[in-house]
C-alpha positions in Angstrom: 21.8 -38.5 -6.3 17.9 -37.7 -6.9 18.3 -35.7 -3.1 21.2 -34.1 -4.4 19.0 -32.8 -7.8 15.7 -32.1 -5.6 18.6 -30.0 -3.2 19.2 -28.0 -6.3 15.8 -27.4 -8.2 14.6 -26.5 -4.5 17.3 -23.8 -4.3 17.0 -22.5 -8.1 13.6 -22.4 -7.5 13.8 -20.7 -4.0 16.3 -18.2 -5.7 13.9 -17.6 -8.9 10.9 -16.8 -6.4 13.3 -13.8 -4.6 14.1 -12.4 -7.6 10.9 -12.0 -8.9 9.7 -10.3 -5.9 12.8 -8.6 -5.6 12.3 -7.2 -9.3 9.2 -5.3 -9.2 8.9 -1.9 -10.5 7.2 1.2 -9.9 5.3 0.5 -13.2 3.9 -2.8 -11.7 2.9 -1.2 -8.1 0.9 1.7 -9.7 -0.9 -0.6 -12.2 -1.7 -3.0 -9.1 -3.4 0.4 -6.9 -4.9 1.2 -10.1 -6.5 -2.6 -10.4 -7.3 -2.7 -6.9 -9.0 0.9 -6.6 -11.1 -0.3 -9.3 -12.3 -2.6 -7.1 -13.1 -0.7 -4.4 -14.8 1.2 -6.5 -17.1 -1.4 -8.4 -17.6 -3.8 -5.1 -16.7 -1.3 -2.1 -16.3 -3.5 0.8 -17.4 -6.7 -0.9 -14.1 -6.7 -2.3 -11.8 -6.6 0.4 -11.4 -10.4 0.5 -10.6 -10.7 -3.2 -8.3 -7.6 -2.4 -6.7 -8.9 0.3 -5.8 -12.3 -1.1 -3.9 -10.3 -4.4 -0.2 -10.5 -4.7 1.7 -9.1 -7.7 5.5 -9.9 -8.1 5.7 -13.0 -6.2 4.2 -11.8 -2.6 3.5 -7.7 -2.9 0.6 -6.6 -1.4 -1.7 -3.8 -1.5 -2.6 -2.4 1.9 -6.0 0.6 2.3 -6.7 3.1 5.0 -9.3 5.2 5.4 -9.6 9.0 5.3 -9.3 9.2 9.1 -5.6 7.4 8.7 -7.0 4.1 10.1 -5.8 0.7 8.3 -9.4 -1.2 6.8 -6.8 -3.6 5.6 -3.5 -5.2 5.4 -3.2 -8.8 4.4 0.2 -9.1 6.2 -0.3 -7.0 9.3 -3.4 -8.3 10.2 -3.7 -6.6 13.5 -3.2 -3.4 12.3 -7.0 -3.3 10.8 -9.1 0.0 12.5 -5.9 1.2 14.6 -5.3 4.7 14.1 -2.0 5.0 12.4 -1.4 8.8 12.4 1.6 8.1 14.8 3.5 5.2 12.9 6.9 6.5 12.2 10.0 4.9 10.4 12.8 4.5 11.6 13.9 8.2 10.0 10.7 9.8 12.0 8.6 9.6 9.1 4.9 9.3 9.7 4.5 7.0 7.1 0.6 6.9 6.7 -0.2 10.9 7.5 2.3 11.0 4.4 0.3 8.2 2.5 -2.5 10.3 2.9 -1.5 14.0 2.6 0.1 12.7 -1.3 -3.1 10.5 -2.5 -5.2 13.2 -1.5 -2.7 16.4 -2.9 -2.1 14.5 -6.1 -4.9 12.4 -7.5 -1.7 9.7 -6.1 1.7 9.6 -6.1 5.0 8.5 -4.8 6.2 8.0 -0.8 9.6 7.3 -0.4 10.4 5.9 3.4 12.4 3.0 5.0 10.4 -0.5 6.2 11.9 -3.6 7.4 11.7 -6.2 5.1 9.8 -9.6 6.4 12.5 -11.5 8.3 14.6 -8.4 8.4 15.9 -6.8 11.5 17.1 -3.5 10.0 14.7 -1.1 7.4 16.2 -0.3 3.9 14.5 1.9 1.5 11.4 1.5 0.0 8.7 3.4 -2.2 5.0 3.1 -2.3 2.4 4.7 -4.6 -0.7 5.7 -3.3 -4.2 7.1 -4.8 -7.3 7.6 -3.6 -9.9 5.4 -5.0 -13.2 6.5 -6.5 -16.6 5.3 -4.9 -17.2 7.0 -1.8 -15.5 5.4 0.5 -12.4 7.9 0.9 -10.2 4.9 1.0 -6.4 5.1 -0.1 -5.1 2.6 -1.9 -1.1 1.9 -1.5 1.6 -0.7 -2.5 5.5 -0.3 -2.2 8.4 -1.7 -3.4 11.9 -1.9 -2.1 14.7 0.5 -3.8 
């Protein structure tokens, strides 16, 4: 009986945990880029770690490239950091991160809609990331999506 009610509060809580995540809106991504540019702009690349580490909506991320459409970090895709990403396409053709750039830097930020697979996921569905370019110096862009 006590596996049985551990069984449940382990899927309830499993459940919980997916819908959060699942239930983020565009509201909570831009007010994350926003939080995290300030960052780059008060600490530069001190705060990378503390950047890296953040997650908003159970595990959305914030990823930054640089002006010359390199990746200076993402905390999922590790091995993406200082590979050129001006070819990256979605499944569509998109090239996700020449169009990150062209609308933080036509904008003052904005809106990319494209399709990404989710973690786990063979097959992309739609998603949305805001982008901006943060204050400082740097040049970086500062972007977080969520899925549609």
């Amino acid at each position: 009986m006590k596996k049985i009610a551990l069984l449940a509060m382990s899927v309830c809580s499993l459940t919980m945990t997916s819908s959060m995540a699942g239930d983020c809106s565009k509201a909570q991504a831009k007010e994350t880029v926003d939080k995290m540019c300030a960052i780059v702009t008060a600490k530069g690349k001190a705060g990378l770690g503390e950047i890296a580490k953040y997650r908003y909506c159970g595990s959305n991320y914030v990823w930054i490239q640089d002006k010359e459409i390199k990746m200076v970090l993402h905390p999922i895709k590790r091995r993406l950091k200082g590979k050129d990403l001006t070819k990256n396409e979605d499944e569509n053709g998109k090239k996700l991160f020449v169009a990150f750039e062209k609308t933080a830097r036509g904008t003052s930020g904005g809106w990319v809609d494209y399709v990404w697979a989710k973690p786990g996921a063979e097959k992309a569905t739609p998603k949305i990331s805001y982008v901006k370019v943060c204050d400082g110096g740097l040049g970086w862009i500062v972007g977080s999506g969520i899925w549609k």
